[in-house]
GUMAR-403758 format. One record per residue (C-alpha): x, y, z. Coordinates in steps of 0.25 Angstrom, whole numbers, plus 2048, in hexadecimal, padded with zeros to 3 digits. Layout:
REM GUMAR-403758
XYZ
...
//
This chain:
REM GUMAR-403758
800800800
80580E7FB
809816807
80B827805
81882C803
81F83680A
82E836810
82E83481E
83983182A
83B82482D
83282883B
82582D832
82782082A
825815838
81C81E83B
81281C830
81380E831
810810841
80481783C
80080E833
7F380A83D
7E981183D
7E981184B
7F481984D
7FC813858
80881885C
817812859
81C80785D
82A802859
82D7F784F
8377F0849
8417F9844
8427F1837
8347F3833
8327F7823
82D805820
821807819
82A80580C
8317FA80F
83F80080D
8467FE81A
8447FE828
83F808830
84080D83F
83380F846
836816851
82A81685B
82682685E
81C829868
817834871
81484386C
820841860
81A83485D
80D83785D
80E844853
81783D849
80B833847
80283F847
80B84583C
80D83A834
7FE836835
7FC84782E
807843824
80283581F
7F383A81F
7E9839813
7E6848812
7E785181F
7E884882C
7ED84C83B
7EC844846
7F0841853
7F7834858
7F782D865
80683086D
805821870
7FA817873
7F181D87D
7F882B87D
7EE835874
7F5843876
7E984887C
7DE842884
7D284887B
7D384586E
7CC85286A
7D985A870
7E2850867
7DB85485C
7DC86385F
7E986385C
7E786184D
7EA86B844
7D987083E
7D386784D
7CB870855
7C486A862
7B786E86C
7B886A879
7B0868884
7B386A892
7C086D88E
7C385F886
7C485B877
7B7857872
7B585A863
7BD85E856
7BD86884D
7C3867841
7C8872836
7BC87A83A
7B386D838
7AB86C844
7A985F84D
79D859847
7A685983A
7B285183E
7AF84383D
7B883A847
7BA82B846
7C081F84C
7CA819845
7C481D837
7B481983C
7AA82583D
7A782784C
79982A853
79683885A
78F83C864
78D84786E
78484F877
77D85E877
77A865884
76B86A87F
769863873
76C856869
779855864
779856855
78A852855
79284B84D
79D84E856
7A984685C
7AB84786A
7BA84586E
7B784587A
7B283887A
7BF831877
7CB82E87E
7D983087A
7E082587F
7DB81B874
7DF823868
7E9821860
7E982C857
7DD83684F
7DC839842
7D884783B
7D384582D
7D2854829
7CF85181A
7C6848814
7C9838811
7BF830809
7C2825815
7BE82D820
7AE82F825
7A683A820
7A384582A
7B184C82D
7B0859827
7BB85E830
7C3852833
7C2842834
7C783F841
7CB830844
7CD82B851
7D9820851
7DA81585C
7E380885F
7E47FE856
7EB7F285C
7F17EB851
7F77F784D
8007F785A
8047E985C
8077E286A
8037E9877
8017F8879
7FA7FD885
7F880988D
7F2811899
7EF81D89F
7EA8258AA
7E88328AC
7E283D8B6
7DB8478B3
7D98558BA
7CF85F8B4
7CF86B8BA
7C28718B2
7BA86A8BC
7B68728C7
7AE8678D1
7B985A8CB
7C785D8CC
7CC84F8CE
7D58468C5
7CC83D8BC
7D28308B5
7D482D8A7
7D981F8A3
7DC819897
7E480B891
7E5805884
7E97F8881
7EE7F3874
7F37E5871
7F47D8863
7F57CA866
7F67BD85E
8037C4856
7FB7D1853
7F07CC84E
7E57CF857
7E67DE860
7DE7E386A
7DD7F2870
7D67F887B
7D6805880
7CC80C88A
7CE81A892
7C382089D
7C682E8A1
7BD8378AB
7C08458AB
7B984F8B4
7B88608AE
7AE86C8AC
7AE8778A7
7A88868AC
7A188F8A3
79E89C89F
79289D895
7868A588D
78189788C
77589C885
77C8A387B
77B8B1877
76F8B986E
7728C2863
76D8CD85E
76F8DA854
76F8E885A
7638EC855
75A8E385C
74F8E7864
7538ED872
7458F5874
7438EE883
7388F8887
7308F487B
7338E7880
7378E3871
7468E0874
74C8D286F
74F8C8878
75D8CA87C
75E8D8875
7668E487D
75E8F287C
7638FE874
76590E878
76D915881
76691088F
766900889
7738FE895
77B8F788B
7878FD889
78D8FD87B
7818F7874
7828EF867
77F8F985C
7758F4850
7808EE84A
7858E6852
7808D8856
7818D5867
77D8C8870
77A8C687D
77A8BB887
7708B1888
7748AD896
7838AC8A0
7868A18AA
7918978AD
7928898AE
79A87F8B6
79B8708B0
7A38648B6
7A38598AC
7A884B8AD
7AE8428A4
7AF8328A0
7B482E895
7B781F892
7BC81C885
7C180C880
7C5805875
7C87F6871
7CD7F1862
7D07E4860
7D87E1853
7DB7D384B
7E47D1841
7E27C283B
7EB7C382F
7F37D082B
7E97D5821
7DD7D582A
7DB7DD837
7CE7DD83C
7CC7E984A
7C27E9852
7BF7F585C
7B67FB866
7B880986A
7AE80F877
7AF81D87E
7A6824889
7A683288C
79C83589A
79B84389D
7938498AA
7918588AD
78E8608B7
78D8708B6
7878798BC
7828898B7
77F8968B8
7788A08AE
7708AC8AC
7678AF8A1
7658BC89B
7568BE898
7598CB88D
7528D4895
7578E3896
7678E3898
7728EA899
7818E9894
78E8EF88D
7948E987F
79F8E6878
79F8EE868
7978E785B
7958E3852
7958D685A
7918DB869
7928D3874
78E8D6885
79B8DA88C
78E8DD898
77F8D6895
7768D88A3
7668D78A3
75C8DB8B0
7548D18B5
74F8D68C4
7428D18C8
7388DA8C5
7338E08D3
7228E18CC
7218D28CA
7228C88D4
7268BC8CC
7338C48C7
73F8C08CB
7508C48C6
7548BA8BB
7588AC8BE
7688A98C1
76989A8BC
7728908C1
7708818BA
7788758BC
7788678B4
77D85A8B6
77F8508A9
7878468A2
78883E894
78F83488D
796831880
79A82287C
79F81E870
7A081186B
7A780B85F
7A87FC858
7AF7F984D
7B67EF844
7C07F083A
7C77E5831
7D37E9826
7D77E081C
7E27E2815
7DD7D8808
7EA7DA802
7F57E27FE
7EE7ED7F7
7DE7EC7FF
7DB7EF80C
7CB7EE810
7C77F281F
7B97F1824
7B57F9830
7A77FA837
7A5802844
79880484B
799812855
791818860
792826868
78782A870
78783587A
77C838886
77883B893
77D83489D
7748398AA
76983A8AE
7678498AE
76B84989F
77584C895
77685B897
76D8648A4
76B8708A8
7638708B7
7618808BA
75E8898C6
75D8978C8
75C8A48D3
7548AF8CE
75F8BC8D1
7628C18C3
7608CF8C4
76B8D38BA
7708C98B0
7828CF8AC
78A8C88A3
7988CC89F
79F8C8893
7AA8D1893
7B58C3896
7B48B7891
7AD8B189E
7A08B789F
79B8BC8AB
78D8BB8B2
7898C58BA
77C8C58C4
7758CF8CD
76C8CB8D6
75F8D08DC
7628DB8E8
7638D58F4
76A8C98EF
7798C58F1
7788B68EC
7728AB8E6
7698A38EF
7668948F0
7598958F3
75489D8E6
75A8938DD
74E88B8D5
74F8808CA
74C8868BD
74E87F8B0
7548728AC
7588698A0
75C85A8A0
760858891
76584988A
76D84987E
77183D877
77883B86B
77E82C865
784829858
78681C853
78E819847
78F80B83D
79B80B834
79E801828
7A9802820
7B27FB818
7C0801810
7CB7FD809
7DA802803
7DE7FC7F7
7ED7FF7F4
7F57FF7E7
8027FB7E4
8068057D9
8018127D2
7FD81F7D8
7F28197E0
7F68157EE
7E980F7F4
7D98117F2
7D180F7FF
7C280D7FE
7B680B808
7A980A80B
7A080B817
79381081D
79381782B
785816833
78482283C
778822846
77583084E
76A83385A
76B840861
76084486C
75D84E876
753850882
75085C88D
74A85D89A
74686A89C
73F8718A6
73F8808A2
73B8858B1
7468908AF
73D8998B7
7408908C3
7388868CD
7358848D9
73788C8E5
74188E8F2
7438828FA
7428798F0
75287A8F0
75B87A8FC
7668848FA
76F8778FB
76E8758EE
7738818E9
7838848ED
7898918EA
7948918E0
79B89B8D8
79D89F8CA
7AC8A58C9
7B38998D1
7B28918C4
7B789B8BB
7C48A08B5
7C28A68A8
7C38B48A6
7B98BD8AC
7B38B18B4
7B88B88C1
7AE8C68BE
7AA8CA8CC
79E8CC8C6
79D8BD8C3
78E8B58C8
7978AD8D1
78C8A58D8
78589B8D5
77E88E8D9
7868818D5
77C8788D8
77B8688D7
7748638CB
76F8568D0
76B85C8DD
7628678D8
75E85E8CD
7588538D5
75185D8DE
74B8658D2
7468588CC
73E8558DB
7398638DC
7348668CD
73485A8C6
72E8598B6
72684D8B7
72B8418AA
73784C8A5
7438458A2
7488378A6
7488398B4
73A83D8B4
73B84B8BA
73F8568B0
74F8578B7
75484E8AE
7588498A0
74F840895
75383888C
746838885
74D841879
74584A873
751850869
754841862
75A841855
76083684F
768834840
76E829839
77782B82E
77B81F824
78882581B
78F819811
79B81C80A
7A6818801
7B381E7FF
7C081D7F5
7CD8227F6
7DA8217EF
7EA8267F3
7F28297E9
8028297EA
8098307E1
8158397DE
8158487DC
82284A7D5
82A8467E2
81E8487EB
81883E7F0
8098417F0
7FC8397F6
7ED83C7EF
7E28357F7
7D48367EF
7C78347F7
7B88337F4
7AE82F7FE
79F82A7FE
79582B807
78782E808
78082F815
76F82E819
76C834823
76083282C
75A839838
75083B840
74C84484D
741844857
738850858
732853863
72385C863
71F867869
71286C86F
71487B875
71F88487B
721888888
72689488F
72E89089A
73789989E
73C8A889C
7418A688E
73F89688D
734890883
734880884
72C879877
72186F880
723860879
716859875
71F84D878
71E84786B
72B844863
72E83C857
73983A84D
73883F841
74483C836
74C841829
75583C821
761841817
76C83C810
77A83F806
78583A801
7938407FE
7A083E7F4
7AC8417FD
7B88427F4
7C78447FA
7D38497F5
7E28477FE
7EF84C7F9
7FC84D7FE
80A84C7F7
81984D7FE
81E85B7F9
82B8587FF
82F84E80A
826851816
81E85A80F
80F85580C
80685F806
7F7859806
7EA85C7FF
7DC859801
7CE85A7FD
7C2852801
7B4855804
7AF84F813
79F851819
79B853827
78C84D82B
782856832
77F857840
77584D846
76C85A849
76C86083A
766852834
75D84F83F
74F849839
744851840
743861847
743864854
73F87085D
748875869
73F874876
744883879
73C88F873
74089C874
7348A9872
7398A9864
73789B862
73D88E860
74888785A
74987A854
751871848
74F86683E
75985E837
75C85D829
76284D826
764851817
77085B81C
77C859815
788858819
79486181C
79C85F810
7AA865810
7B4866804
7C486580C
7CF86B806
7DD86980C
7EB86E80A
7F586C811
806869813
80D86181E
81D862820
821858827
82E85B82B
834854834
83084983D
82484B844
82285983F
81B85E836
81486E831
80786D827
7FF877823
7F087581D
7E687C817
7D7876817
7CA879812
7BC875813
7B087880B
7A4873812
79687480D
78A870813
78B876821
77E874828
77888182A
76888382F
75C88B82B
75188D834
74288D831
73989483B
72D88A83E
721889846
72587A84C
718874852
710881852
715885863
70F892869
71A89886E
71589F87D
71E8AC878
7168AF86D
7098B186F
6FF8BD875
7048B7885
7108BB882
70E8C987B
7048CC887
70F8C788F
7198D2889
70F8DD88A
70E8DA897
71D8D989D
7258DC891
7308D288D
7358CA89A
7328BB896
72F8B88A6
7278C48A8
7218BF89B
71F8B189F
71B8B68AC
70F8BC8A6
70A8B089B
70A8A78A8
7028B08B1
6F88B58A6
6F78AA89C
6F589D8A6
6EE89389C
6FA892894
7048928A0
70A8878A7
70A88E8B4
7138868BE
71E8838B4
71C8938AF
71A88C89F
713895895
71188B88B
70B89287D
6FD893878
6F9890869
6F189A862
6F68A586A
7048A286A
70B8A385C
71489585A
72189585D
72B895852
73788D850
74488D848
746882843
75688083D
757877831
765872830
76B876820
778873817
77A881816
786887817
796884810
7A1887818
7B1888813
7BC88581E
7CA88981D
7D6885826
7E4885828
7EC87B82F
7FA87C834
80287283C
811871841
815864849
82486584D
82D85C856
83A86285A
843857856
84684D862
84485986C
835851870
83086086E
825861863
81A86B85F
80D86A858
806877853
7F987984B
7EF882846
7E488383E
7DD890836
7CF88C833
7C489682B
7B6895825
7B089F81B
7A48A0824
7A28A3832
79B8A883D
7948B683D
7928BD84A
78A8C8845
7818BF83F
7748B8847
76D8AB842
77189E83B
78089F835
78A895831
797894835
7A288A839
7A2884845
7AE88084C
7B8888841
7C588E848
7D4891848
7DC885852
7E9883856
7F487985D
80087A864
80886E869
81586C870
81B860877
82785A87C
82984A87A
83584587D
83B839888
82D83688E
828845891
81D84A887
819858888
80E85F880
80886C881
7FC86F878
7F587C876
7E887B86C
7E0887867
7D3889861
7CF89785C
7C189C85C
7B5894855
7A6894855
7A288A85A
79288D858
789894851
77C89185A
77A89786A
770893874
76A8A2870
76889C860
77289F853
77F8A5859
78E8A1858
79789B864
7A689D862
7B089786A
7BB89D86C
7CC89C86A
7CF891874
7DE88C879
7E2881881
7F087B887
7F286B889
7FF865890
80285788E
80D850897
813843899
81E83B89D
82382E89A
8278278A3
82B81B89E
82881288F
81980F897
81781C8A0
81282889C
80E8348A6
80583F8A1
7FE84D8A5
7F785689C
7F086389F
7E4867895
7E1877893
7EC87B89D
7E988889A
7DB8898A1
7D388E893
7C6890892
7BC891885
7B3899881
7A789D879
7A08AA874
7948AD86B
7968BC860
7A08C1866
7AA8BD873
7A38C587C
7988BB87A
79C8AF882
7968A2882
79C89A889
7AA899892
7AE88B897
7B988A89F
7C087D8A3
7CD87A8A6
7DB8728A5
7DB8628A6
7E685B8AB
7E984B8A8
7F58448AE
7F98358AE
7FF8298A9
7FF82089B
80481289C
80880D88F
80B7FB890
//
């Protein structure tokens, strides 16, 4: 079988025969009078591991590749370089990552979001799953999260198109490599343990345990090979945070301010000279303003069991048959507790920063109790607390025989059948929220003038402090998401190989891949926001005073003028007595209302049935004295799609609190189904010719598709149970959605200059079409009088102007027949009341996008110093993006942003060094808010990593490392920085231990 053709040191040539399985384990010494690939003379293999080793596979891995291929391999067996495989992959040049509470979880690559990066196991299309807080998921997603480290032995990056690899990764393929025993014959083992201390937990600042071992060994002369390898690791954080949870609303500076007409919009600031906003945004300008300001205290805890077990047997040389079983668990509890205010856009007050976006240095609102009406009262302080957990398995079977017929044919058959599912794992729910409230608002202050926000409150004259005893449950929700995935793959490939002319091999394959996908959703909710019960029914026990600034260290957090109190109260405690004192007869599986359902009312479920085929041939030849490679791809496949969603029915609306309207179920549900289909040519095009020795310039074009998300092609409509006074939302899917297809162009040149270093360049594009985009139809949907919209409520303004609870107030007193008078529901009444209408977004292929990139790389090793240094960065661009002074729907691309890398480590007579710095600038991250249509951006976001260890001897390694050293924070903002969203702050992470090797 033809082999590429470069000139390479003696080193680069054992260790592409190292390489040579696809497992990628590390060295391990051989006869020094082995052939080399050519059969010309003997050849040293000299057996390099650690850091050095573990580039020089990487490099060479880069160098061999069909097209544009980085990767990262295993120092040695059971030694990842980091413990998250999202944080190894960040250190790729064009890899960006999301992280949650402070760890690796998802990828984005070249400006290509998470849902369009596909990620297999060694070459087999995985399953996805994952979990929203208020609503199915609708992901395609890979969690890395899920997976331990220990048991891989290298990842792949596919960054351009292969006619071999599964459709779906616009942005990269990324594949997954684990041990394979016959590759590594005789016995190989390790263990490790490791302690870790988090110090982003407030409440659990103790070591937690991480294990892991890995066995590997053949029998009967090689011929038969078994591995296991498991790891379980607990890991106790949180995390505090700042946040405009809600979201911000927008408007022009030209809206309506006239507050003694009682005309002004619902969040608008008033005009003139007396309006007590200082600096206010002129007509030409746009400005937002805050939805609500609390902070929020999360401790988090974390199993993760991951295993594997491959048995391998080799009858006769030209048949190896594996066998393999791959299982991990993730189990995640939370416990957090908060505290908010929300600002009703009454009449307010405040100071801004210049146009044309404006943004609140200073927003305040009034809200004393007005002295002529008894039932009034200062707004409510809200304190909520919530107690959850889920779960995330995967599991994955599969079998795999290669039989090399004869010199020239090789045929493999491989069949997998994979499972993720993700899902509550308590009894309260997936995702809670349990509040209480005090009634002491009388001025509302929030000031954005740093990047931590600060609350500020004043309370009724008289009063100092919060008191236990005027603390009431208000609200609740107990919601239950589940999602689960379940893949069937069939395929069957082959290699033909020709002895002489310029074709070098022609690979071939066929396959079909069954992907079955559920996503559901259910609520609890009692909207008593106004409060229940009375004093008494609480002893002040169960409400401890805590404060707000202890738990913060972020810029501006230490304000003097800080809400610094608040009650950090027992979830399970309150809980239980709130279900004894105002139970909700038959609500949620525990019968009372305080808990979760797992009768789901969101349920949609997909299956999608793709066959394919694909063809490619590598041609060999010579450009003068240039050695060159041509790869040339096409790919079939076609793809029905199926789907169906239950829709639930509706019989009124209710008015249940100040600004909430709730849809009131009939109880009927049904599903209802759609179907789609397509089918795709995906031709590929890989050059790359030797200029001179050790300089590969490469050249690539292909066309790769990325499938819609679950929610775009769900088969029915549904309607979101909250209604605002403007009306509803809702969506249906569209299954006939195309999808993404993107045309890749790469360039790029690679110096490989001396051993183990290397500089390349690259340039890439990528012309996408069919970027789901959504027009929304405004419908009537099953003909609901809304209660705001009727002569009550006119009559009700007349009367009290535009407070919605003095308005409420009045409904309930002078309109009882259509009044639920002990839980204070207005529900609506047809005939007077105009129906309720909803905007209904209908998922489109809508918009083309064109992305643009640089990529620059420089790995260097000092000679036989042990000092090396990696560097990277990535220049990324779109010719669309995200307008600030625009409202409504818009596109842009989410996730697209500059990155950069910076490596230096020392390895040398046992003692490895690394220090890691990573960098991510500024992105949006979304283009919807809890307030409707406005962006998120994240911004510029740094951390440090040290690794240390110490060998010392052949079999003992010592190791610490330290992760975000530096303490950094993230943080998000809305138009303009001022605008923040959210501020999360966690904190450094510290591992120490040992790794055996046998």
């Amino acid at each position: 079988m033809k082999s590429r053709r470069y000139s390479k040191t003696k080193i680069a040539t054992s260790l592409s025969l190292i390489l040579g399985s696809a497992a990628m384990m590390p060295a391990y010494a051989q006869d020094q009078d082995q052939p080399n690939a050519n059969n010309d003379g003997p050849v040293e293999i000299i057996a390099i591991k650690g850091i050095r080793g573990s580039l020089i596979r990487a490099m060479d891995m880069k160098r061999e590749g069909e097209g544009v291929v980085d990767g990262i391999s295993a120092e040695d067996i059971g030694k990842f370089p980091d413990t998250n495989l999202a944080e190894s992959l960040q250190r790729i040049t064009g890899v960006s990552i999301d992280r949650q509470n402070g760890e690796g979880s998802k990828v984005t690559v070249r400006g290509m979001g998470p849902d369009y990066n596909l990620v297999t196991l060694n070459g087999r299309q995985m399953p996805t799953s994952s979990l929203e807080a208020t609503s199915a998921s609708s992901s395609r997603s890979f969690d890395f999260a899920n997976l331990a480290s220990e048991g891989v032995a290298g990842v792949e990056v596919f960054k351009t198109s292969r006619a071999d690899n599964p459709t779906g990764g616009i942005g990269s393929t990324i594949n997954i490599l684990t041990t394979r025993p016959l590759n590594a014959p005789g016995m190989n083992a390790t263990f490790g343990v490791k302690g870790v201390v988090d110090t982003s937990s407030e409440e659990n600042s103790g070591v937690t345990p991480e294990i892991s071992g890995l066995y590997s060994n053949t029998f009967a002369d090689d011929t038969f090979g078994v591995a296991i390898s498991g790891s379980y690791q607990e890991r106790d954080s949180g995390n505090q945070q700042a946040n405009v949870g809600t979201g911000w609303r927008s408007f022009s500076g030209v809206t309506d301010q006239d507050w003694g007409a009682g005309t002004a919009d619902w969040g608008g600031i008033p005009d003139g000279p007396n309006s007590g906003h200082v600096n206010r945004p002129g007509p030409d300008s746009i400005y937002s303003v805050p939805q609500s300001l609390g902070y929020s205290f999360n401790e988090i805890q974390r199993k993760r069991t991951n295993g594997q077990v491959v048995f391998q047997y080799r009858p006769v040389d030209d048949v190896t048959a594996t066998l393999d079983y791959t299982y991990s668990k993730n189990e995640v509890a939370q416990q957090f507790n908060d505290l908010s205010a929300w600002f009703n856009f009454g009449p307010s007050t405040g100071e801004w920063t210049d146009g044309p976006i404006a943004s609140p240095l200073i927003y305040a609102e009034q809200t004393p109790a007005n002295p002529n009406d008894p039932n009034s009262r200062p707004a409510d302080f809200s304190m909520g607390a919530g107690d959850y957990a889920t779960t995330n398995e995967n599991k994955s079977l599969g079998f795999n025989v290669e039989w090399q017929v004869n010199d020239k044919l090789e045929l493999e058959f491989d069949v997998h059948d994979s499972s993720a599912e993700s899902g509550p794992d308590s009894p309260w729910g997936s995702n809670n929220v349990l509040s209480a409230a005090t009634w002491v608002r009388e001025e509302t202050t929030a000031y954005f003038d740093q990047d931590f926000p600060v609350l500020e409150l004043t309370y009724p004259q008289g009063l100092n402090s919060i008191r236990p005893q005027d603390m009431r449950i208000t609200g609740s929700s107990f919601r239950n998401s589940l999602m689960r995935s379940d893949i069937k793959q069939y395929q069957v490939k082959g290699e033909y190989a020709f002895d002489d002319g310029i074709i070098s091999s022609i690979n071939f394959g066929v396959g079909m891949t069954d992907v079955d996908n559920r996503s559901a959703f259910s609520n609890v909710q009692r909207d008593t926001w106004g409060g229940v019960g009375q004093a008494g029914d609480f002893d002040d026990s169960f409400w401890p005073l805590d404060t707000v600034a202890n738990y913060f260290d972020i810029p501006g957090s230490s304000n003097p003028l800080l809400q610094n109190e608040f009650f950090r109260w027992d979830f399970n405690k309150v809980r239980a007595r709130a279900a004894e004192l105002y139970a909700v007869s038959g609500a949620g599986d525990c019968g009372n209302g305080f808990c979760a359902s797992s009768d789901y009312t969101t349920d949609r479920r997909t299956q999608e049935e793709s066959a394919f085929a694909y063809v490619q041939s590598h041609l060999i030849f010579d450009i003068g004295d240039m050695p060159a490679n041509l790869y040339l791809g096409l790919r079939y496949e076609e793809t029905e799609v199926a789907s169906q969603a239950l829709v639930p029915t509706y019989s009124n609306i209710a008015w249940v609190g100040a600004n909430e309207f709730n849809l009131v179920p009939t109880g009927d549900r049904e599903f209802t189904s759609l179907t789609g289909d397509y089918d795709y040519w995906l031709p590929n095009v890989n050059f790359d010719v030797e200029l001179v020795e050790d300089v590969v310039l490469r050249a690539s074009v292909g066309k790769t598709i990325g499938r819609p998300g679950y929610a775009d092609i769900q088969g029915g409509q549904t309607i979101d149970s909250l209604v605002r006074i403007d009306g509803g939302t809702g969506a249906r899917g569209n299954p006939n959605l195309l999808p993404l297809e993107s045309t890749n162009f790469d360039f790029s040149a690679e110096w490989y200059y001396d051993e183990g270093s290397y500089a390349s360049i690259g340039y890439y594009r990528k012309d996408v079409k069919n970027f789901i985009g959504n027009t929304q139809v405004v419908e009537q949907v099953f003909d609901l009088p809304h209660p705001a919209q009727g002569s009550r409520y006119a009559q009700a303004v007349a009367a009290v102007g535009l407070d919605n609870v003095a308005i409420r107030n009045y409904i309930i007193e002078n309109f009882p027949d259509s009044v639920n008078a002990a839980d204070e529901i207005i529900f609506g009444v047809a005939g007077d009341d105009a129906p309720a209408t909803f905007r209904i977004t209908v998922p489109i292929n809508d918009k083309d996008a064109k992305l643009t990139g640089w990529e620059l790389a420089v790995q260097h090793l000092f000679g036989e110093s042990g000092f090396g240094v990696i560097a990277n960065l990535t220049l990324a661009d779109a010719d669309v993006s995200y307008d600030n002074f625009t409202f409504g729907e818009q596109f842009a691309i989410i996730g697209l942003s500059d990155s950069a890398n910076f490596v230096g480590f020392y390895d040398k007579d046992g003692i490895q060094v690394r220090l890691a710095y990573n960098w991510r600038d500024e992105f949006l991250s979304g283009v919807v808010t809890g307030t409707g249509l406005h962006p998120t951006y994240t911004e510029a976001y740094g951390q440090w990593d040290l690794n240390l260890s110490y060998d010392v001897n052949d079999n003992l390694t010592l190791f610490a490392e330290g992760l975000n050293i530096t303490d950094e924070y993230t943080r998000t903002h809305g138009r303009a920085n001022e605008q923040v969203l959210n501020v999360t702050q966690t904190g450094p992470r510290y591992n120490l231990g040992l790794r055996y090797k046998f």
